[in-house]
C-alpha positions as CSV (number, residue, x, y, z in Angstrom):
1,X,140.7,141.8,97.0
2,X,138.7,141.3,99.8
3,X,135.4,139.1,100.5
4,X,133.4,139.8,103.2
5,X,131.2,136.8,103.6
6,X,127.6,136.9,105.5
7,X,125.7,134.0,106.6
8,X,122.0,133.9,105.8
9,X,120.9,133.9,109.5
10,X,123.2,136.8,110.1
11,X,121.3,138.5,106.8
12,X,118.0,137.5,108.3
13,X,118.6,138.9,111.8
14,X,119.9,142.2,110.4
15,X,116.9,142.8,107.9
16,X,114.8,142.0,110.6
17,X,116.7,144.5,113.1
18,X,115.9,146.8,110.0
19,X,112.0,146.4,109.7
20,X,111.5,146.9,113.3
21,X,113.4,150.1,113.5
22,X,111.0,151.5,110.6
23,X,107.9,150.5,112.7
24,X,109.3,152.3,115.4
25,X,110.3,155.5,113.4
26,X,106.3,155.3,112.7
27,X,104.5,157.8,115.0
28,X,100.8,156.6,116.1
29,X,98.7,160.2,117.0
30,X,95.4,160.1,118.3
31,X,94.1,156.5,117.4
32,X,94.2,153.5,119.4
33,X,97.3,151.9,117.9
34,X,101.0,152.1,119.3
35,X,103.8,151.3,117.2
36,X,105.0,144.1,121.2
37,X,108.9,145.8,120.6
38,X,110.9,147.7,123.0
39,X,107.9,148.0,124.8
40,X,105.8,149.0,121.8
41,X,102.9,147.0,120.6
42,X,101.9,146.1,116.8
43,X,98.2,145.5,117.7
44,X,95.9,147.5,117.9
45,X,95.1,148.6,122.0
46,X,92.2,150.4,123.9
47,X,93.2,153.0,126.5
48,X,93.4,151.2,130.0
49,X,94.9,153.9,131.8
50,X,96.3,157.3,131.5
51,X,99.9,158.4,132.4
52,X,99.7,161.7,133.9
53,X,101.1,163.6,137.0
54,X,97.9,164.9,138.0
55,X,96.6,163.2,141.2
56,X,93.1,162.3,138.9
57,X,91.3,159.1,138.3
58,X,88.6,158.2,136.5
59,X,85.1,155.8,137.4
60,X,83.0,153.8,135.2
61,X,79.6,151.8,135.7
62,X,78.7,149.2,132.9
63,X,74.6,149.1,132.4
64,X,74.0,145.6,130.9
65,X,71.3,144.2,133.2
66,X,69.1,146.3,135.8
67,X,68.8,149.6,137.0
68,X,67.4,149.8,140.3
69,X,70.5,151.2,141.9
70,X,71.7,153.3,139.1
71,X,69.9,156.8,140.6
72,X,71.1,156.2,144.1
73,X,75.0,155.7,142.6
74,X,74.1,159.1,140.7
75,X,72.8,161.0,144.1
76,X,76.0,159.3,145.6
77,X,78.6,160.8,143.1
78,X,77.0,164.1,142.9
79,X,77.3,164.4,147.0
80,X,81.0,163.9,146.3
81,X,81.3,166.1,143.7
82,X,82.5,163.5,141.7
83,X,82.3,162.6,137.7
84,X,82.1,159.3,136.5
85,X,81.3,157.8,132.8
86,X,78.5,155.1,132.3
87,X,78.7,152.6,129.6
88,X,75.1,151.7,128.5
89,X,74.4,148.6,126.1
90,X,71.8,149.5,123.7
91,X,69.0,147.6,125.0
92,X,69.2,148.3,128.6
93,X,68.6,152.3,127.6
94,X,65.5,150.6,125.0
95,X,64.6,148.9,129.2
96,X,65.1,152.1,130.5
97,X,65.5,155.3,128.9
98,X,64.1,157.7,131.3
99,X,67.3,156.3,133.6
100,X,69.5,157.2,130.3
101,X,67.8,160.3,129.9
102,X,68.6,161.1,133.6
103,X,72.4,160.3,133.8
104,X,72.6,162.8,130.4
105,X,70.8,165.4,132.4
106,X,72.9,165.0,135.7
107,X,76.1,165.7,133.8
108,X,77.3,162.4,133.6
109,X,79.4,160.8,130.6
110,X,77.6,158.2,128.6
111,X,79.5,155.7,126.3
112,X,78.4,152.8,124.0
113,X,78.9,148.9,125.6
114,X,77.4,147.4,122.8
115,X,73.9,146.9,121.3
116,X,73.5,143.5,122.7
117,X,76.2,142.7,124.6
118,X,78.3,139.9,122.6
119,X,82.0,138.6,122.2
120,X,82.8,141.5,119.6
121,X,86.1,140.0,119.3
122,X,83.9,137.5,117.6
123,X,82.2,139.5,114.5
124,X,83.0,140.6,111.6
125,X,83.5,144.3,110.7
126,X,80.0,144.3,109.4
127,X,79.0,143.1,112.4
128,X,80.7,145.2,114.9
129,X,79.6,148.3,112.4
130,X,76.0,147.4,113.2
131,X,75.7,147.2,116.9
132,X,78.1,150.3,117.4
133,X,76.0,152.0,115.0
134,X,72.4,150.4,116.4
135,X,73.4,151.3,120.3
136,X,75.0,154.8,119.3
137,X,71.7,155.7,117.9
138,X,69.5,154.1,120.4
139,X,71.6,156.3,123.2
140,X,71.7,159.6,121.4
141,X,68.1,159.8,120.8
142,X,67.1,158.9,124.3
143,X,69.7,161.4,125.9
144,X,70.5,163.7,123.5
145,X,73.9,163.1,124.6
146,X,77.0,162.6,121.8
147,X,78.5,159.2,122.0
148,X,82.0,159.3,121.6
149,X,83.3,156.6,124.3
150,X,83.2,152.5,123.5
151,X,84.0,149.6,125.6
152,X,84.0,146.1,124.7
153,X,81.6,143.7,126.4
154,X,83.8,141.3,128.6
155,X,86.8,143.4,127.7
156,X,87.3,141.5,124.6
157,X,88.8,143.1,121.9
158,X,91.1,142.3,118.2
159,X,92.2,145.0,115.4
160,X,88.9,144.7,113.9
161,X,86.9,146.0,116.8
162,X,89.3,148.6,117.6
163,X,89.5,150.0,113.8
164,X,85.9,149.6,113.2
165,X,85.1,151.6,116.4
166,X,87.9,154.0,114.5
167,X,86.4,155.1,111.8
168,X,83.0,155.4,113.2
169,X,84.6,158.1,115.8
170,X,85.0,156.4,119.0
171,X,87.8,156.3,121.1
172,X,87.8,152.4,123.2
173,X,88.4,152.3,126.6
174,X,89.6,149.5,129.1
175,X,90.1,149.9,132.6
176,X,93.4,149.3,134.5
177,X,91.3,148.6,138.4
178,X,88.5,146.0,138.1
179,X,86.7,146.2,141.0
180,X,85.5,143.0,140.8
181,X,82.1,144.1,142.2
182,X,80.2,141.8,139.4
183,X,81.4,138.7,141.5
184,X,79.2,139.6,144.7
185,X,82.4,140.5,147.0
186,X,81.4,142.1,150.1
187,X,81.9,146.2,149.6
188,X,84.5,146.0,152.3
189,X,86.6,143.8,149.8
190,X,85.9,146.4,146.4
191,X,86.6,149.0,148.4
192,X,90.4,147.6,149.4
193,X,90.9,146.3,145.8
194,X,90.7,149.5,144.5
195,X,92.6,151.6,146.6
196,X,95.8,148.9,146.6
197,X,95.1,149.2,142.6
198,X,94.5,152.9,142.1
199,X,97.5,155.3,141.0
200,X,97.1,158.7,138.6
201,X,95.4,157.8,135.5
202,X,93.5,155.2,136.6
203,X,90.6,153.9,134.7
204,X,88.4,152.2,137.7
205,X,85.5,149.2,136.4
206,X,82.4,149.1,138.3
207,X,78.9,148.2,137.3
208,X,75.7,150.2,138.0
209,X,73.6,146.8,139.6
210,X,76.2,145.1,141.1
211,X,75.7,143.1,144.8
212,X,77.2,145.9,147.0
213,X,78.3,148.9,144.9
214,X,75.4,151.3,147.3
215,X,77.9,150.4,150.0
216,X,81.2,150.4,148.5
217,X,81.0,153.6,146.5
218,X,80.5,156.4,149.6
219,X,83.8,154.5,150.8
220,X,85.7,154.2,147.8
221,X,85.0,158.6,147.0
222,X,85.8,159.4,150.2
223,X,89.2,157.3,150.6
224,X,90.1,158.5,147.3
225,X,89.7,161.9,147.8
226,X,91.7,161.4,151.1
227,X,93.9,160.2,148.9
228,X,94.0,163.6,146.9
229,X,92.6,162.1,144.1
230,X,89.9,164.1,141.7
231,X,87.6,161.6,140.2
232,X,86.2,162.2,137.0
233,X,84.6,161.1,133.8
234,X,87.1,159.1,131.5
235,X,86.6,161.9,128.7
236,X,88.0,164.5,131.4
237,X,91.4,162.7,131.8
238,X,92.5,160.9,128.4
239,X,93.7,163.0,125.4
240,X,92.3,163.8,122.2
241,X,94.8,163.7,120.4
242,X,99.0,163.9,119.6
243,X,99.3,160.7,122.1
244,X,100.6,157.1,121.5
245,X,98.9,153.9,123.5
246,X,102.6,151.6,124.8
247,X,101.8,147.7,124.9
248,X,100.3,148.2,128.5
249,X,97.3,150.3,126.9
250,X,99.1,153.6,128.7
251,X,97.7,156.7,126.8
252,X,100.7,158.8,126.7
253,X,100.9,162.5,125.2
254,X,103.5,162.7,122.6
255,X,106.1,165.4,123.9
């Protein structure tokens, strides 16, 4: 008779080896979690970028703080035919609806960035709950406009936020280019980080009352569409559903 004899490490390694194959047999559609393992992520992860073989990128303004620029970057993208997505924290539309009102009514995309700008990473589900469901409200009834977009102020995010935002219908979003505008860089200097950044997919960060994003946006359309890109509104290039996010936050369609 024979005896085969297994150490407990050896146990311990293979039962592990086990559990992660299961989670990987798991398939994630249409929410932001992936199923960090052979390149696969536990946590949950917002959609930083797109992976796609269309030459198309996507261009979002955050509206925490002023607006006295945000109709002149809307007269600029409409020149270029271009789409972008705005996310508007709850009390700058309560500041300025009549702007919100006007970025509905020129076709552009309008997400949530919060009701009062915190570290959501910070709250409790309650918490979160109440200023998604607070600045949702505040921007649907000044724009008329469906909110179905979320990002994060300061990009922070943690399974809570993401889960919350969930089952309340909104898909979060990241970015993959940060523009870096919100530091006061010359437009020269935006410009340039974007383009060396940029590839299909991209989700580009900008913010609607930045230093020097009058100057920097004619520049950064028109070397993109040089480029051959199409930019769009973030809704226009991510998918609905049947997709999986991998640990870099790439939104990929499920075959």
């Amino acid at each position: 008779m024979h005896f085969i004899v297994v150490k407990m490490k050896s146990l311990l390694s293979m039962v592990a080896i086990l559990v992660v194959i299961c989670l990987l047999a798991i398939n994630v559609n249409g929410n932001a979690a992936a199923s960090v393992y052979f390149g696969y992520s536990l946590r949950k992860i917002p959609i930083y970028n797109v992976k796609t073989d269309e030459k198309v990128v996507a261009i979002s303004f955050d509206a925490a703080w002023g607006a006295d620029k945000t109709e002149k970057i809307m007269e600029i993208l409409k020149e270029y035919n271009a789409g972008a997505t705005f996310f508007l924290v709850g009390f700058w539309v309560e500041n300025y609806p009549e702007i919100a009102k006007k970025i509905a009514e020129n076709g552009f995309e309008i997400g949530t960035h919060s009701n009062t700008h915190p570290d959501m990473a910070k709250l409790n589900a309650e918490q979160i709950k109440l200023e998604l469901e607070t600045s949702v409200k505040t921007i649907e009834d000044a724009t008329n406009t469906k909110v179905e977009l979320f990002r994060a102020p300061f990009g922070s995010y943690n399974d809570t936020l993401i889960n919350t935002s969930e089952e309340l219908g909104l898909t979060t979003i990241q970015w993959d280019v940060d523009s870096l505008d919100w530091k006061g860089i010359s437009a020269v200097d935006i410009t340039t980080r974007i383009l060396n950044k940029v590839f299909n997919g991209s989700i580009i960060l900008c913010h609607n009352n930045s230093d020097h994003i009058l100057e920097a946006l004619p520049m950064i359309l028109d070397r993109l569409q040089k480029r051959g890109y199409k930019v769009k509104c973030i809704g226009d290039i991510i998918y609905k559903d049947n997709y999986t996010i991998n640990h870099e936050g790439t939104q990929i369609k499920n075959n």
